[in-house]
C-alpha positions in Angstrom: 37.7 61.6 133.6 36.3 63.2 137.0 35.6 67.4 136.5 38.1 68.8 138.9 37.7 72.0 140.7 40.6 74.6 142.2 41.2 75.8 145.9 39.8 79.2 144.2 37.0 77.6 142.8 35.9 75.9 146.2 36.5 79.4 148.2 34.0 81.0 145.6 31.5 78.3 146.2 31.7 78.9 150.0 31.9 82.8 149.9 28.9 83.1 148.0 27.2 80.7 150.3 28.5 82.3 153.4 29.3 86.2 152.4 31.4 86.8 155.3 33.3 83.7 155.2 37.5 83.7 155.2 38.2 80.0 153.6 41.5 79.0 153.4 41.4 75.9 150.5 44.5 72.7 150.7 44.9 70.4 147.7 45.8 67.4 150.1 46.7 65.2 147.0 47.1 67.6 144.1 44.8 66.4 142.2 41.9 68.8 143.6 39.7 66.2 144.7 40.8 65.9 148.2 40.6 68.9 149.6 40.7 70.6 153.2 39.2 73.6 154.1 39.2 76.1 157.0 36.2 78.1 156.9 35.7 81.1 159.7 32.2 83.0 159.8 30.4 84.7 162.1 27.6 83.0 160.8 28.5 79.9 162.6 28.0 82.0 166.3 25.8 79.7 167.8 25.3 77.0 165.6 26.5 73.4 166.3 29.4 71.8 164.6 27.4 69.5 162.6 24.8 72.9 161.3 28.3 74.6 160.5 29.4 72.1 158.2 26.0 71.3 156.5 26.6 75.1 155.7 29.5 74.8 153.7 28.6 71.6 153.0 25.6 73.0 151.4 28.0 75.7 149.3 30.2 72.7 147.7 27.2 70.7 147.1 27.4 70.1 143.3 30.8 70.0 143.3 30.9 66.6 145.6 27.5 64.7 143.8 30.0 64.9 140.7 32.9 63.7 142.4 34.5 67.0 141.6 35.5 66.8 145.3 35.4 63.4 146.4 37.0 63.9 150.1 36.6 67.0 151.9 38.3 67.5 155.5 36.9 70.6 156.8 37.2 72.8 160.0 34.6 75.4 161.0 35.4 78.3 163.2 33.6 81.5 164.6 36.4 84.6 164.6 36.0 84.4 168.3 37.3 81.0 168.4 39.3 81.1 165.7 41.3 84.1 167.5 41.9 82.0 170.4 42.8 78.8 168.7 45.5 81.0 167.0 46.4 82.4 170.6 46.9 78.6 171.7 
């Protein structure tokens, strides 16, 4: 049997990866291997979408080489952008 991780678990990977992040963890299949996460950091101001995810990519990296997470569906935001995707 697969180690599984928790939502929190994943947020504490990313927050001390990325200190400033707000990550907001979904079980997709309640199992905890499937997971999506929202991540918004300032440190993402200026990077490209593909350097943003390779950051939290890079956080959750042990978890996914031992199938702890074996899908992750992730969205990346800058508070700037995340402000005015919440605006609509």
């Amino acid at each position: 049997m697969q180690p599984m991780v928790t939502p929190e678990q994943v947020e504490s990977m990313i927050c001390a990866q990325i200190p400033d992040a707000q990550v907001m963890v979904n079980d997709l299949t309640g199992g905890g291997d499937h997971l999506q996460v929202t991540v918004v950091s300032s440190a993402f101001a200026g990077k490209s979408l593909i350097k943003q995810h390779q950051l939290v990519y890079g956080a959750v990296q042990a978890a996914m080489s031992t199938e702890a997470i074996h899908a992750l569906a992730l969205k990346t935001y800058t508070p700037d952008r995340w402000l005015n995707e919440a605006q609509g």
